[in-house]
C-alpha positions in Angstrom: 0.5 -7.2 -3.7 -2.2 -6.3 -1.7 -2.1 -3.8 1.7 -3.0 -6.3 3.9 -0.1 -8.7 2.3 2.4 -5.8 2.9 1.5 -5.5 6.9 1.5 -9.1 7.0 5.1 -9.6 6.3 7.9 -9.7 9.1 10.5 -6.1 8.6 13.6 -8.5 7.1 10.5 -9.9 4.7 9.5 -6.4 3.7 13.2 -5.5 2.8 13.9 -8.5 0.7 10.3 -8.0 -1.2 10.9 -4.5 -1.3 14.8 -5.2 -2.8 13.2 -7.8 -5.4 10.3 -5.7 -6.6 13.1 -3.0 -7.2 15.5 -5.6 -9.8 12.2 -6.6 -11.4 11.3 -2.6 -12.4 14.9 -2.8 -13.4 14.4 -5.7 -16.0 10.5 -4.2 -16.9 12.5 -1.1 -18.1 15.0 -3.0 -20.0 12.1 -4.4 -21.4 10.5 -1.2 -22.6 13.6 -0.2 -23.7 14.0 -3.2 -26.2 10.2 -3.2 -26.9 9.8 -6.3 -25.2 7.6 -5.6 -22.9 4.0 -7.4 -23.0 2.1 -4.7 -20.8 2.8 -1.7 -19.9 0.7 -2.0 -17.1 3.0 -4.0 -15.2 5.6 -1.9 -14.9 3.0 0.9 -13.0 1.8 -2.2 -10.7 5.4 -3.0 -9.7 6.1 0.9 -9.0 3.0 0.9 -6.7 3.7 -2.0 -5.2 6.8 -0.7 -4.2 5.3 2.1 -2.6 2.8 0.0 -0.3 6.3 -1.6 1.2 8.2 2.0 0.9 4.7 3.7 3.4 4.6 0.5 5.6 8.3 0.6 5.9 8.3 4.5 7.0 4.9 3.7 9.4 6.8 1.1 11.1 9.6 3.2 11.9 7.4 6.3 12.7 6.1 3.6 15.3 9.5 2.6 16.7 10.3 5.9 17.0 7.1 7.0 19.0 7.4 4.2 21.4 11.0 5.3 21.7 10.5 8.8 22.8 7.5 7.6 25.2 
């Protein structure tokens, strides 16, 4: 997923992606585990991933909370 993907999705969008992204790192692990899984790679692109939507997530709310205080 690319950074400009991440900004482009709606807060309710980013949770859901952010909740699915979090089962599949779940079931890449399993995976490892069981020495089933075809690249290891993927499981450090899902991890990143995850923390694109994790630092848009806390930038959005850092914005809230600005325009809040203001």
């Amino acid at each position: 997923m690319k950074p400009k993907d991440v900004i482009a999705l709606n807060d309710e969008e980013l949770q859901t992606e952010l909740d699915r992204l979090r089962r599949h790192v779940f079931d890449l692990r399993a995976q490892s585990v069981t020495e089933k899984l075809e690249s290891p790679a993927m499981l450090m692109h899902a991890k990143r991933d995850i923390a694109r939507l994790l630092t848009e997530k806390r930038k959005r709310e850092q914005a809230r909370t600005a325009g809040a205080a203001n």
